[in-house]
One Martini backbone bead per residue (centre of mass of N, CA, C, O) as a GRO file, in nm:
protein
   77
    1UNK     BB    1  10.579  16.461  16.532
    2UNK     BB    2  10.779  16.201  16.627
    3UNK     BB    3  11.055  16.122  16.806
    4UNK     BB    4  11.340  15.956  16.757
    5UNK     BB    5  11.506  15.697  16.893
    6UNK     BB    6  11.781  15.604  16.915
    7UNK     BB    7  11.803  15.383  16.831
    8UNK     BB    8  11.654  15.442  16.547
    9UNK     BB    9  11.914  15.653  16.486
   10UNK     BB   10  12.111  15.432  16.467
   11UNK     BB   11  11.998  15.247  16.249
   12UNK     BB   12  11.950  15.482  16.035
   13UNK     BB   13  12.299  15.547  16.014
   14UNK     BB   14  12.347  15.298  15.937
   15UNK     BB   15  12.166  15.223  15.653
   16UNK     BB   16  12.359  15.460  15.515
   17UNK     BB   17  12.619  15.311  15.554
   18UNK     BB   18  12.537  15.074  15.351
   19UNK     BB   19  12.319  15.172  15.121
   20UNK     BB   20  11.963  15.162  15.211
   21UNK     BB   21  11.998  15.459  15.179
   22UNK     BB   22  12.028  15.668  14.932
   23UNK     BB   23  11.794  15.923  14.955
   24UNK     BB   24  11.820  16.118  15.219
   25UNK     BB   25  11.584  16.313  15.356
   26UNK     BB   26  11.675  16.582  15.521
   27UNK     BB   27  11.887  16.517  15.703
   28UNK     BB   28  11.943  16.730  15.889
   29UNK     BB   29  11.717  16.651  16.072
   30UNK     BB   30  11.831  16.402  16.185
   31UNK     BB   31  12.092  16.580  16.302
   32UNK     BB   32  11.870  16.748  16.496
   33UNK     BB   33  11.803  16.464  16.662
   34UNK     BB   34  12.113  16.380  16.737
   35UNK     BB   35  12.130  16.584  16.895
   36UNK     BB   36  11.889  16.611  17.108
   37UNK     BB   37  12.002  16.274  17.203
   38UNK     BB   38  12.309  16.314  17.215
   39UNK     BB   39  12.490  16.150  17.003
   40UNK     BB   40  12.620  16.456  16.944
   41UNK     BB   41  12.706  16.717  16.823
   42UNK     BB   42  12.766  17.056  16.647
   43UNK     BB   43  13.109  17.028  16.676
   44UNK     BB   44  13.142  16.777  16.578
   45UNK     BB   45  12.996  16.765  16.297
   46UNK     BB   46  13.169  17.020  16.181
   47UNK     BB   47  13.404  16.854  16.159
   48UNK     BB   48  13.371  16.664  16.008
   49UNK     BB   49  13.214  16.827  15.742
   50UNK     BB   50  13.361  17.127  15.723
   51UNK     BB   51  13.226  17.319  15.891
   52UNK     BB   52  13.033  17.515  16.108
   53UNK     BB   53  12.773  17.531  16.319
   54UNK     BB   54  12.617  17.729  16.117
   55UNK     BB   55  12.622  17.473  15.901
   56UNK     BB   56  12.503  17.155  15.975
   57UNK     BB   57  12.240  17.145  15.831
   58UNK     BB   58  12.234  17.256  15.594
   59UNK     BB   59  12.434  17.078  15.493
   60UNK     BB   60  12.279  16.807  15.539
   61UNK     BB   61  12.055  16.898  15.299
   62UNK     BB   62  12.341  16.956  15.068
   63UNK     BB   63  12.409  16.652  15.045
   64UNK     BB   64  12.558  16.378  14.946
   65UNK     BB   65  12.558  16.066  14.962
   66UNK     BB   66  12.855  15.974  15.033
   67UNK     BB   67  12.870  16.203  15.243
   68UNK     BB   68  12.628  16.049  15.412
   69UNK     BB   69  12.768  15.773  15.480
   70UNK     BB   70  13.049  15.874  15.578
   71UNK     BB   71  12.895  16.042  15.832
   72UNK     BB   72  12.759  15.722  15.910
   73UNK     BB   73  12.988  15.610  16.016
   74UNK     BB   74  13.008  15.770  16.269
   75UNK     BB   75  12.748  15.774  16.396
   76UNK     BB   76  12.685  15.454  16.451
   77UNK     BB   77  12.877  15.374  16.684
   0.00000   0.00000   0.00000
């Protein structure tokens, strides 16, 4: 499995957050490639979604869309 650059995973975050991708599969992945990335922490993460830093993948497995597009507006800039 390739990993995605910067620019597609920004351009992933803004389409999510516009309402492109209504059903994001296992989002934490996407967000632990923008931690790799250096997008974002997982820090930065933990304080938007309001959880632990050791629960912020396993939580974006188990977002729902709506909070999904929240979180992907603040990371798409």
């Amino acid at each position: 499995m390739t990993q995605p650059t910067e620019a597609c995973l920004r351009a992933t975050f803004r389409a999510i957050a516009d309402g492109e991708h209504n059903n994001p599969s296992r989002f934490g992945t996407t967000l632990q490639s923008a931690v790799r990335l250096n997008l974002t922490t997982k820090a930065a993460l933990a304080t938007l979604m309001g959880v632990s830093e050791a629960h912020v993948f396993t939580k974006g497995n188990n977002m729902k869309a709506g909070e999904i597009r929240s979180l992907c507006r603040n990371l798409a800039l």
